[in-house]
N, C-alpha and C positions, 0 to 999 in steps of 0.2 A: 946633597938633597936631591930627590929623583920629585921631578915635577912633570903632570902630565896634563897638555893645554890642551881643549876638548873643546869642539865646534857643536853645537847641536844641529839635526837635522831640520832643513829649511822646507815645507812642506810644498805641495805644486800649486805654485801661485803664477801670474801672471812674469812678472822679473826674474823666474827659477829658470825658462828655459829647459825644463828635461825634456821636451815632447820632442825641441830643434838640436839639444846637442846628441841626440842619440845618432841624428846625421852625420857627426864626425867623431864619433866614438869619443864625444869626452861625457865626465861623470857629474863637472859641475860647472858652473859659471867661471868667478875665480874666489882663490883660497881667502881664508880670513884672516884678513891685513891685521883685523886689533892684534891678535892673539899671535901673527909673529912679530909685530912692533912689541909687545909685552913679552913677549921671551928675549927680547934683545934688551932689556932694561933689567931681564934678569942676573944675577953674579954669571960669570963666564964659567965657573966651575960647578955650576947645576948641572946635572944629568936632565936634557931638557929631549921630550917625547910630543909631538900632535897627531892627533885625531880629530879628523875631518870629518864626522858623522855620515856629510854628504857624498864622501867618496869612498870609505869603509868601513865598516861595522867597527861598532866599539864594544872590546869583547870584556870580558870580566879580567883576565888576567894581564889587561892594559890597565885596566883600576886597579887590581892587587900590586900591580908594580911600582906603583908612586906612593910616595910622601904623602901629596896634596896633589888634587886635581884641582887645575885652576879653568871655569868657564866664564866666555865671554857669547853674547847674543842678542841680538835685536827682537822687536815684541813678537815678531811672526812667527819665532820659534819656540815658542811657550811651553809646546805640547813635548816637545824632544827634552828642552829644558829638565822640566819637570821629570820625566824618567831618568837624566843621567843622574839628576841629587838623588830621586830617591836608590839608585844601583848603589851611589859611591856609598850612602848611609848603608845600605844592606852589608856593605862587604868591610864597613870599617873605616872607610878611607876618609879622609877630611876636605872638605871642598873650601874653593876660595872662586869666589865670582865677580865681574865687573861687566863692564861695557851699558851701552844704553835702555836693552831693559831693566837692568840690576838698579840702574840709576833713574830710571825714571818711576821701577815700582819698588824701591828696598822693603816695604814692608810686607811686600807678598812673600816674600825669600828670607821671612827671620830664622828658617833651618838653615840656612845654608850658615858652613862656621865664622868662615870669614868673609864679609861684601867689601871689597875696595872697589871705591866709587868715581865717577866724575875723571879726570882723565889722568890717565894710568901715569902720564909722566911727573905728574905732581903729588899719587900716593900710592903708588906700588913700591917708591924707595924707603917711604917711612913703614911701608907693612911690612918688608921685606928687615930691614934694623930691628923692626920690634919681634919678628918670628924668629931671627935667629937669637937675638936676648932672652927669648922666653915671654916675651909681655907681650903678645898681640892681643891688638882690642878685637872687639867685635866688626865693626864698622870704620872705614878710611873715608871721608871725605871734603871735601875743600870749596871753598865759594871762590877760589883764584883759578885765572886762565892759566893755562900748560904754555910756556913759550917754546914753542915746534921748534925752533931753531938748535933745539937740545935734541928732539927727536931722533933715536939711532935705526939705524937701515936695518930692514925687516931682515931675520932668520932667513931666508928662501932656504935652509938645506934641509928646511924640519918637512917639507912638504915634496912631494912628489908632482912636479910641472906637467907632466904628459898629462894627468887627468883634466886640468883647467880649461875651459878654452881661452880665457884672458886670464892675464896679471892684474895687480892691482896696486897703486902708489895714490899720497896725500900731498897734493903741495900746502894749500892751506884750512883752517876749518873758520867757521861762522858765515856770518851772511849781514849783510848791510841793512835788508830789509826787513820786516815786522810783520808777515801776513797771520791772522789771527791762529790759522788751524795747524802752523809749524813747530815744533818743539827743537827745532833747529838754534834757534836763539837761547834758549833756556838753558839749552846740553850743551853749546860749544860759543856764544857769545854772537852779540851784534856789531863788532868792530874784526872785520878780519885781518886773521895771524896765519902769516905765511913763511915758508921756510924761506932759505938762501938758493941763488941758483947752483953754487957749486955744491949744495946740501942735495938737492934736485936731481942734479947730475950726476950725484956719486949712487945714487937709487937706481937709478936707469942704468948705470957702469954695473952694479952689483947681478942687475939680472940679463944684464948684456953677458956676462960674464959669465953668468949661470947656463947660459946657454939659449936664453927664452928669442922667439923671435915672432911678432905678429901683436896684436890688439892690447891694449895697456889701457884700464879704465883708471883718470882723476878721480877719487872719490870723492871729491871736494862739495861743498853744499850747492857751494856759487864761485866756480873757479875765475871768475871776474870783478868778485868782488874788489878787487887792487886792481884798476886797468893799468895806470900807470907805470906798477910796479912790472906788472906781464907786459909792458909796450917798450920802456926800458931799459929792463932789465933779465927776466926769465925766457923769453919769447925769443931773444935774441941770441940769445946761448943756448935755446934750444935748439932753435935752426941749425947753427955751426954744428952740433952735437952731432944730430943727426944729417948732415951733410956726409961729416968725418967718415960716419960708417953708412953710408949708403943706404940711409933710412931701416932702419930692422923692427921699427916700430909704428903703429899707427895707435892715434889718441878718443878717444871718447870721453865726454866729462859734464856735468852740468852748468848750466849757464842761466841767468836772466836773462830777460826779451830785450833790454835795451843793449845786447848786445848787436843789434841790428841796428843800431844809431852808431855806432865805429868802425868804417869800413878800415881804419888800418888795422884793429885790434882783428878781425876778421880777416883779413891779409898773412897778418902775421899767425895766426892761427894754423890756417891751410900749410902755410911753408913750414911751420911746424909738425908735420904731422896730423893735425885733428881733421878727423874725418865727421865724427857726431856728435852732437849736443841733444841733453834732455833740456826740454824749460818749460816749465809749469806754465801752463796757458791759462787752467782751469776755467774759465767761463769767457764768452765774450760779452755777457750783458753788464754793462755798468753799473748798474744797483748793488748787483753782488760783490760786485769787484770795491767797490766801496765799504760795501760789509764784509767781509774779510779781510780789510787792510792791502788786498793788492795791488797799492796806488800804482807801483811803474809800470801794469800794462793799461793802468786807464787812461781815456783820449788817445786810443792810438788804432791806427787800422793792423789790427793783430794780423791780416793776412798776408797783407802787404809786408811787414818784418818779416815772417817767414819765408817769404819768397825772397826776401832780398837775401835772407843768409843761407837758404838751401841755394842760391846761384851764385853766392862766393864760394860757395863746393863744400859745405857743412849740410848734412844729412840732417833735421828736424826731428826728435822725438818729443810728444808732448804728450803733458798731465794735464786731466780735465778731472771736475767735478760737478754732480749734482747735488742738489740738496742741501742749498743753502736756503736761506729763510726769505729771498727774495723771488727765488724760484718759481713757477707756474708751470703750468702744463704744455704751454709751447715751448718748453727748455730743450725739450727730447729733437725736437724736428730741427732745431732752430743747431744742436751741437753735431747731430751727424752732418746737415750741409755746411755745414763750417768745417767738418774734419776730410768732408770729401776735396771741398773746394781749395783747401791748403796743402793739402797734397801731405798730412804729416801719417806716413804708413803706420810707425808706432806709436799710436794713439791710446795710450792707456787712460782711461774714465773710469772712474773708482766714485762712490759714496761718500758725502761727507761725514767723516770721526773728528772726534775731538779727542786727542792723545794728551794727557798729562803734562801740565807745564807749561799749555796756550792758554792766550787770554780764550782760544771759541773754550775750551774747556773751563775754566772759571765764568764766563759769562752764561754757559748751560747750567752748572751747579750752581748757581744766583738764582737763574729763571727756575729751578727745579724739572730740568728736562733730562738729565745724566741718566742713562740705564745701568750702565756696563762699564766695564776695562774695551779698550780696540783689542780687535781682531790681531793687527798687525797686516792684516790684508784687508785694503779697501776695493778690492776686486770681488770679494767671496758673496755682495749681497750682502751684506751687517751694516749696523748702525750703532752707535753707543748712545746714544740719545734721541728723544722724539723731536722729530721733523716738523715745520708748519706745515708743508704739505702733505695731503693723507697719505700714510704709509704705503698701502698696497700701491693707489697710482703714482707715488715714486719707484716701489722698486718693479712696476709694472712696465712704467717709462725707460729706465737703467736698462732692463732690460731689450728692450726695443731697439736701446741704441747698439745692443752690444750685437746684437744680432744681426743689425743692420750691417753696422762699419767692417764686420767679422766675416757678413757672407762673401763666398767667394768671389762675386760678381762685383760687389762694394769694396770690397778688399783690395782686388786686382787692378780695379777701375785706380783707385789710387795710388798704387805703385805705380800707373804711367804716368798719372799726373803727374808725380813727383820725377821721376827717371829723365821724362821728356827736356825738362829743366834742369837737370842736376848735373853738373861738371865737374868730378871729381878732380884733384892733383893727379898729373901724370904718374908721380914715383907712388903713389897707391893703384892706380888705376893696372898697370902692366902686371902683378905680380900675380900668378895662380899656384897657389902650396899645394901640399897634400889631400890636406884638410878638406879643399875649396871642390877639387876632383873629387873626393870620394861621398861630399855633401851635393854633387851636383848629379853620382851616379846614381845613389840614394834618394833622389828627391826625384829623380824618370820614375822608378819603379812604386814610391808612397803617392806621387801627387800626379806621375804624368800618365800612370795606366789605372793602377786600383783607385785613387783617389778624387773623391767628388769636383773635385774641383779642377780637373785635367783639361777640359774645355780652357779655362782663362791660364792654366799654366803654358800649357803649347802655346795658346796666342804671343803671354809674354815673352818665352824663351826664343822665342823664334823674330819676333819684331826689335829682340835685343840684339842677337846675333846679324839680321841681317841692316840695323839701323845703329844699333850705338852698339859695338861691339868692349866698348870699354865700361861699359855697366853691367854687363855679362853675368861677372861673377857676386854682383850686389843683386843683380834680380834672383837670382839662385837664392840667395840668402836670403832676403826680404819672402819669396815663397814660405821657403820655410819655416820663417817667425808666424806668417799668417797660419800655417795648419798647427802649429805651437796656441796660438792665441784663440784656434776656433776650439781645438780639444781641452784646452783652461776650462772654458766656457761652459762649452757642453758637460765638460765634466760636474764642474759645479751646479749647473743646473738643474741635472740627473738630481745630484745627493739633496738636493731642496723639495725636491716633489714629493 
């Protein structure tokens, strides 16, 4: 059976990175983990083909070649979505679809022939029995959790590594906590399920082996939801891991705020490898944070955790939101000097959606306030519902902020904040690739001659080198996330007018 696993195109959003990876000649962030975890669950003797939308055209006679086209995709990618079913139908071919938008909107996609839902380890074997019997239903899905510890190690050969700038691996999925506007609990559970560390290990062996060397994102919701388990038992064999081979990886992954309450877990972190954490900050006003359910950052000096865990040498990335129903008008002033004063450079602030599957989404459709489906980009200005505050002065406000934290002078300002403070691991700190050279020659000529913002780049580049020469190659890169994040911006701004 010739089966061909198809990525739809991820449009240019904030987390796409095209504006920064053209710096280092790669095509896309990294490749899509569902879709080679689901070709390794397929039989060994399928003829198995991927198409990465993101990193090459998907031509027609990649469709005439297969059986069934099998896609997977998140809600952002709707719009690509939507054109590969309607191609595979034009040409004949029979589609089978899964992952988190299939499963959070099945009823948008009653074309498509086959939806296996919910997660692949618990019904891609029952589709897979009944399609080669002849009896496949329409529809695969299960209310039982996937035990990961079954989970087999991603395909890597179906993908071509040079395009990527990072890898991608899953230690565990769910999340411990309840905040109203997540669909995170709904799709993968509130009790987290984690692999083995030699399960772990033998992932990391696989693309050690493949050749891969540099940034490896945990994709995990809340890779701390088990401290324990990670203080133990994975953390520990992670270290030796990378001792063995002289670190050939550096880690990113998401985390909650109280991991600033465990300075071992944050110890052992660093000597593992991890360089950065995303953690949802979303607001610092406590009304809201109560109406969203995000009790573990309330009662706490949100600044202060961050700075404790950007100086155990963990780099800060944070999610903010507006437009919660406790919101007011000084939300706007009150979230950039909170984002300048924390020093968090990648500060993504998005709108609040209500995605399918959260209580904020049943408690909008109660109140009768639901417009729409999300975006899948809470960057882009959209809404799915009406706001207590007046429309326009939210997304009047959004804006302000974006423009603020985004301009070059505000942007800059706080990469030194952060840099000033930030202490990388040595066996990260030494290493400059190809990549880092040819993203730092690239970034004199967009940012340090043509580019508006050359004034605060020479400042920085030059107060790095001749003061913390080990942050060097992180201010280079942080430059270039910010003219990434102001051309997001601007772009969409443009197409709104």
């Amino acid at each position: 059976m010739k089966i061909l696993l198809v990525y739809p195109q991820i449009p240019l959003t904030y987390w796409s990175f095209q504006y920064a990876l053209k710096f280092i000649s790669k095509k896309a962030g990294s490749p899509p983990l569902g879709l080679l975890s689901v070709a390794a669950m397929l039989p060994e003797h399928y003829d198995k083909r991927l198409v990465d939308m993101n990193v090459t055209k998907l031509k027609d006679r990649d469709i005439l070649w297969a059986d069934y086209v099998w896609i997977s995709a998140m809600v952002v990618q709707k719009e690509s979505v939507r054109e590969v079913i309607n191609r595979c139908h034009a040409l004949g071919v029979k589609t089978t679809a899964g992952g988190p938008l299939f499963t959070s909107e099945p009823e948008e996609y009653d074309d498509v022939d086959y939806l296996v839902l919910n997660e692949g380890e618990n019904t891609v074997p029952a589709f897979v029995r009944d399609l080669e019997n002849g009896s496949a239903a329409h529809i695969y899905t299960t209310e039982e959790w996937a035990d990961i510890r079954n989970t087999p190690v991603p395909l890597w050969d179906l993908i071509d590594m040079k395009h990527y700038a990072t890898m991608n691996i899953q230690y565990s999925r769910g999340c411990p906590f309840h905040c109203d506007f997540c669909n995170i609990t709904s799709l993968y559970g509130h009790e987290p399920r984690t692999k083995t560390s030699p399960q772990l290990l033998s992932e990391l062996d696989s693309l050690y082996r493949a050749g891969w060397r540099g940034g490896i994102f945990l994709v995990d919701d809340n890779f701390i939801g088990n401290k324990k388990k990670l203080k133990d038992d994975i953390l520990p064999a992670l270290i030796s891991w990378m001792k063995q081979r002289n670190y050939p990886f550096t880690f990113i992954t998401e985390a909650s705020i109280n991991l600033a309450d465990d300075d071992s877990l944050m110890n052992l972190m660093v000597k593992a490898g991890f360089m950065t954490v995303f953690i949802g900050i979303e607001t610092m006003d406590e009304d809201s944070l109560v109406e969203c359910n995000k009790l573990q950052n309330k009662n706490r000096d949100l600044i202060a955790c961050i700075k404790k865990i950007q100086k155990f040498g963990l780099q800060v990335q944070g999610g903010f939101i507006v437009g919660f129903d406790n919101d007011n008008a000084s939300i706007f002033d009150k979230l950039v000097t909170f984002i300048q004063e924390s020093g968090i450079v990648t500060a993504m602030v998005g709108l609040l959606n209500a995605p399918k599957g959260t209580k904020l989404y049943q408690r909008l459709a109660a109140e009768g306030r639901l417009l729409k489906s999300i975006s899948g980009d809470n960057t882009d200005f959209s809404m799915n519902f009406i706001p207590k505050m007046e429309s326009r002065l939210l997304i009047k406000g959004y804006q302000r902020i974006v423009d603020t934290i985004y301009s070059p002078r505000k942007y800059y300002e706080r990469v030194l904040t952060f840099l000033e403070q930030y202490e990388p691991a040595g066996f990260t700190a030494q290493r400059i690739d190809r990549c880092q050279v040819l993203a730092f020659i690239r970034s004199v000529f967009r940012l340090g001659i043509i580019g508006q913002e050359r004034r605060y780049y020479w400042k920085l580049i030059i107060w790095s080198l001749r003061k913390r020469r080990n942050v060097f190659p992180l201010a280079v890169t942080l430059s270039i996330y910010g003219f990434h994040f102001r051309k997001v911006f601007r772009r969409t701004e443009e197409i709104l007018k």
